[in-house]
C-alpha positions as CSV (number, residue, x, y, z in Angstrom):
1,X,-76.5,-69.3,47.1
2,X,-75.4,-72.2,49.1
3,X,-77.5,-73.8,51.8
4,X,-75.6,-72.3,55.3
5,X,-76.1,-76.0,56.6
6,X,-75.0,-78.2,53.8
7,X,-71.7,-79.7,53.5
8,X,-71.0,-76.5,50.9
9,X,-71.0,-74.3,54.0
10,X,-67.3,-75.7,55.2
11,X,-65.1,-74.8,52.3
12,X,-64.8,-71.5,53.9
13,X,-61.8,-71.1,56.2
14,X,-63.5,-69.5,59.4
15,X,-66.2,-72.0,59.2
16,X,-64.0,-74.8,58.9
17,X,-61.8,-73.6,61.4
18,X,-64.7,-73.2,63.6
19,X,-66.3,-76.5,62.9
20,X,-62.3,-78.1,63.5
21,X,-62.4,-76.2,67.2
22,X,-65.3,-77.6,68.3
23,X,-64.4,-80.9,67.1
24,X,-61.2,-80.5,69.1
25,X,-63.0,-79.5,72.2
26,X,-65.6,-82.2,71.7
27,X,-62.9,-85.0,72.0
28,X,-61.5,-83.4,74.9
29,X,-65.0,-84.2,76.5
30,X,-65.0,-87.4,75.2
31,X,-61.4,-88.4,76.7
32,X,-62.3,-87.3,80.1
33,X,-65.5,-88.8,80.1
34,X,-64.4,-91.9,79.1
35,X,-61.1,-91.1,81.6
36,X,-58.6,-91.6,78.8
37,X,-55.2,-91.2,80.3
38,X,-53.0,-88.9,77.4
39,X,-51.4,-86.1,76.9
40,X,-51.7,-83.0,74.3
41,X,-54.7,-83.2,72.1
42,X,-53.3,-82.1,67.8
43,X,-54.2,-78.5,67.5
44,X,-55.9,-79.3,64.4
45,X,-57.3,-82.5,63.1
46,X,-54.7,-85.4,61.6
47,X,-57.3,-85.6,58.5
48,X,-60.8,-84.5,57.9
49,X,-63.8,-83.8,55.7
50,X,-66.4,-81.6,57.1
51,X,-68.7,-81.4,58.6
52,X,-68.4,-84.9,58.3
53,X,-65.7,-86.5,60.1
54,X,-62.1,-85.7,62.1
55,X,-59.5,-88.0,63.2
56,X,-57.1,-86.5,66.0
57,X,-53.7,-87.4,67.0
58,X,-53.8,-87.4,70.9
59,X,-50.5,-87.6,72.5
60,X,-49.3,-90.4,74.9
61,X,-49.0,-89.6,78.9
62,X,-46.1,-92.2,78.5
63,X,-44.0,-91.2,75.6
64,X,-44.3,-87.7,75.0
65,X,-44.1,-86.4,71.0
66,X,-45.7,-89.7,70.5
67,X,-49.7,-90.8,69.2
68,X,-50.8,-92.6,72.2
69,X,-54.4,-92.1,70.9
70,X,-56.5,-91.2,67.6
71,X,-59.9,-90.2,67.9
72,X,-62.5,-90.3,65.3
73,X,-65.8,-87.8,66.0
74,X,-68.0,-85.9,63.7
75,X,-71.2,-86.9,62.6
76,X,-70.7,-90.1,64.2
77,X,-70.1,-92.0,67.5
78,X,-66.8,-90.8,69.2
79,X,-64.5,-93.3,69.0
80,X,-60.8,-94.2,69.5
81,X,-57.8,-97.0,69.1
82,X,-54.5,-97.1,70.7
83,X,-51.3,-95.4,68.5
84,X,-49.0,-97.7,69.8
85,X,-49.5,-99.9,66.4
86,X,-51.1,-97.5,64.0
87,X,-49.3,-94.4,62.7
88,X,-51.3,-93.1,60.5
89,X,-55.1,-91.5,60.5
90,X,-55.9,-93.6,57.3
91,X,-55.3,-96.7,59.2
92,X,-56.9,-95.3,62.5
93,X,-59.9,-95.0,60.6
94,X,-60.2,-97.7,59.2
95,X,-59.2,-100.0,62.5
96,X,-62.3,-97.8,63.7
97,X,-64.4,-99.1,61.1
98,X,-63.5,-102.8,61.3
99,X,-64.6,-102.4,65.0
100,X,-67.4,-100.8,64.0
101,X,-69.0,-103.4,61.5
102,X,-67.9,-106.1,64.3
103,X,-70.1,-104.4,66.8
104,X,-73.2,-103.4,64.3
105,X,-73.0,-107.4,63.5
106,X,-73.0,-108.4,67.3
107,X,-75.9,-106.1,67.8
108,X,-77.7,-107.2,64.9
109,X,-77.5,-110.4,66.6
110,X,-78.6,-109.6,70.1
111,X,-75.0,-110.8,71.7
112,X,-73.9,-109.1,74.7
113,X,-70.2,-108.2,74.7
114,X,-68.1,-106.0,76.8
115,X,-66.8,-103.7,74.1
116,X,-70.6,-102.9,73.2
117,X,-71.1,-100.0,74.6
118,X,-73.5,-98.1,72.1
119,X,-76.7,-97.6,73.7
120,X,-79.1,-100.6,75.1
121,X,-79.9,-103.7,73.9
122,X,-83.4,-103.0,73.1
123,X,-82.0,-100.1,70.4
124,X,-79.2,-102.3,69.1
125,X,-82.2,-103.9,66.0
126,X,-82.3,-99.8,64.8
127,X,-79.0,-98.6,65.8
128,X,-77.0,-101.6,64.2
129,X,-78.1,-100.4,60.5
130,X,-76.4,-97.3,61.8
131,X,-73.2,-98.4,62.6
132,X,-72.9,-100.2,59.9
133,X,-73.5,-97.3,57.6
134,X,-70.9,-95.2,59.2
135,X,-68.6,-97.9,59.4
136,X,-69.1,-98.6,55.5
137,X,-68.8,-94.6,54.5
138,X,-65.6,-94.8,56.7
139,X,-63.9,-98.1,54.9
140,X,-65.1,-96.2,51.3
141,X,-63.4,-92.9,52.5
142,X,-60.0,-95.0,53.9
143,X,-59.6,-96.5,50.3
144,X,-60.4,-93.4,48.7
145,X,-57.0,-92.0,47.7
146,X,-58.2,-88.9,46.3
147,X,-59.0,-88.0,49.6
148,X,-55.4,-88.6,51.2
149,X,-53.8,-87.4,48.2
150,X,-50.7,-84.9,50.0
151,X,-51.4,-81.2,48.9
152,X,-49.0,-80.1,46.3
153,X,-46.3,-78.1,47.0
154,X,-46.7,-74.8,45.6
């Protein structure tokens, strides 16, 4: 039998469907904490792999029917990057990750900047490690086509 809490536990399709809903809801949180202007958040994730990570195509408040947003959440920060130039979750990702290895490096550092927003300087030394981790998985999943590979048609 399957651990109930290991990744195993998500090939199910109520589980994953659950796990998908309350990574949907959990960006909605995120976008109004963070007072994201936008308009419809995807009904279901652009691309995922749980209960690891999602990607979510949020629609622009300017141009409706268009990505103004993707969102990255999961077992990781929240995260997002403007649609205007990216069209595609692969790439959101990894723009995500590139940001994220910038940051873990400017942390690792001590340097204040005004995109740092991960915690406080005193837990950048042990969060830093962190983010660069994530950011690394994320880059290795990007360039992994098997994982972006279209379903075949049946």
């Amino acid at each position: 039998m399957a651990d109930s809490n290991g990744p195993d536990a998500y090939d199910g399709p109520d589980v994953e469907e659950l796990w998908c809903a309350e990574r949907r809801a959990e960006v909605a949180g995120y976008l109004e904490r963070e007072r994201v202007s936008h308009g419809r958040i995807g009904e279901w994730p652009a691309w995922h792999l749980a209960p690891y990570v999602s990607v979510w195509a949020v629609e622009s408040d300017t141009k409706p029917g268009w990505v103004g947003w993707w969102v990255i959440c999961g077992d990781l920060p929240n995260d997002r990057v403007s649609g205007e130039s990216i069209k595609h979750p692969r790439d959101a990702m990894r723009a995500i990750a590139k940001v994220w290895l910038e940051q873990a490096e400017a942390m690792a550092q001590g340097q204040t900047r005004p995109d740092l927003r991960i915690g406080s300087p005193e837990d950048w030394p042990s969060l830093a490690p962190l983010l660069r981790s994530r950011a690394s998985t994320l880059i290795h999943w990007a360039d992994d086509d098997s994982l972006w590979a279209e379903e075949p048609e049946g």
